[in-house]
C-alpha positions in Angstrom: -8.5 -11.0 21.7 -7.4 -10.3 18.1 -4.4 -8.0 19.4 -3.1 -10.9 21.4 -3.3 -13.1 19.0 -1.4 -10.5 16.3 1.3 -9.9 19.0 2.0 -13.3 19.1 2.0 -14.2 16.0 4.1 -11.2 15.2 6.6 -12.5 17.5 6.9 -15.8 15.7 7.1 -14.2 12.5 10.0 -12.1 14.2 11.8 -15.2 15.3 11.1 -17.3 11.5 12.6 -13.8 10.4 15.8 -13.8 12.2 15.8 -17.6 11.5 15.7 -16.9 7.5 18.9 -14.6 8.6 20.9 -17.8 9.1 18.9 -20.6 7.2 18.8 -20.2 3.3 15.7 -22.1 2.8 13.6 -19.7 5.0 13.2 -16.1 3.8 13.5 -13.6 6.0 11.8 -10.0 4.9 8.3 -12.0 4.0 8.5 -12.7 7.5 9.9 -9.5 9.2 7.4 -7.6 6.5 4.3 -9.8 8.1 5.4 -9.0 11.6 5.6 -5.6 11.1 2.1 -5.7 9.7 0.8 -7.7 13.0 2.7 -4.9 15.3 1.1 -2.4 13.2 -2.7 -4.0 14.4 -1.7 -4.6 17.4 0.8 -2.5 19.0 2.3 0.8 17.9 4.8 0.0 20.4 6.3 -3.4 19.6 5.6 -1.6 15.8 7.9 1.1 16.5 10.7 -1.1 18.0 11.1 -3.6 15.1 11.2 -1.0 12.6 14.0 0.8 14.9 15.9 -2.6 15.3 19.4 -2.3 14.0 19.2 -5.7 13.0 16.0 -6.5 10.7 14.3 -3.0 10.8 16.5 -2.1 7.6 14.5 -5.4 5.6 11.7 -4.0 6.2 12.6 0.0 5.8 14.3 -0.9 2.4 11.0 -3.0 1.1 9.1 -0.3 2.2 11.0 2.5 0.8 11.5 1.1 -2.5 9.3 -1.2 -2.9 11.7 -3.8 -5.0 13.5 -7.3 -4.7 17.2 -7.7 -5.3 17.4 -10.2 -8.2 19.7 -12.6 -6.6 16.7 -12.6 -3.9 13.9 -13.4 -6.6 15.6 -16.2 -7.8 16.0 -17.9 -4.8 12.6 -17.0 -3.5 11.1 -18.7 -6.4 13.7 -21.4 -6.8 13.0 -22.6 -3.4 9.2 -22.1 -3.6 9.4 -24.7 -6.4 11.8 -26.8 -4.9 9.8 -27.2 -2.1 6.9 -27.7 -3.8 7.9 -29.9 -6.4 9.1 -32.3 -3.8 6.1 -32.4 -2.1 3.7 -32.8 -5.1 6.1 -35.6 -6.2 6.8 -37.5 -2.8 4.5 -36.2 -0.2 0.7 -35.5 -1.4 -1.2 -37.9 -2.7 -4.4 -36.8 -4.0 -4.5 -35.0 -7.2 -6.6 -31.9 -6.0 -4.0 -31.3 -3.0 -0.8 -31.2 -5.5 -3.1 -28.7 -8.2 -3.5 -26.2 -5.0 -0.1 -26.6 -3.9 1.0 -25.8 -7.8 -1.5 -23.0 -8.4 -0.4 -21.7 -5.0 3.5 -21.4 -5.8 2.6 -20.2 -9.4 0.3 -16.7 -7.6 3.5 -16.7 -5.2 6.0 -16.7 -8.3 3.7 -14.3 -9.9 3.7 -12.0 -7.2 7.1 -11.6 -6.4 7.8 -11.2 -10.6 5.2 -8.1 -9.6 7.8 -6.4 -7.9 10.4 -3.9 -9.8 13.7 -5.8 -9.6 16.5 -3.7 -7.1 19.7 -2.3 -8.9 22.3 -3.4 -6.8 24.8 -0.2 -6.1 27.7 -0.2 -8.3 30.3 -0.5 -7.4 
């Protein structure tokens, strides 16, 4: 049941991945680095073949391997988390308790991306 479920929703993180390739408000490695963690429950196979993709296996190979953001990709991670969630809280939601979740949500998110060591770009 459970490794259905993973495989499917490894595929639609696969497809909001290669989405986030072409769309600049939709990340891509969170995505393609959740997928990869479904395959990885669910099928060593499906697993196997993202990683080897020549297309989005190197997102998740060069997270993996170093284990750092490119600053340019921080920024605009966060900026769009609050964006996003400043239009909501301001147009969308509401009750009060929905837009202190939605706030204390993007600050963890902001907060956990700030965990990550920043990636030197090459020079060149």
């Amino acid at each position: 049941m459970y490794k259905q479920l993973f495989i499917i929703l490894g595929f639609i993180c696969v497809a909001l991945g290669v989405l986030g390739i072409f769309l600049p408000v939709l990340p891509t490695t969170p995505f393609l680095l959740l997928a990869a963690w479904l395959f990885a429950k669910s099928s060593d196979k499906l697993y196997n073949k993202l990683l080897e993709n020549k297309y989005v296996g190197s997102y998740i190979k060069n997270f993996r391997e170093h284990r750092s953001i490119p600053m340019p990709t921080k920024i605009f991670a966060i900026s769009m988390i609050w964006i996003s969630i400043g239009i909501s809280v301001v147009f969308a939601v509401k009750m009060l308790w929905v837009k202190i979740v939605m706030v204390s949500i993007a600050a963890i998110v902001t907060a956990y991306i700030l965990s990550f060591k920043t990636k030197r770009q090459p020079s060149e």
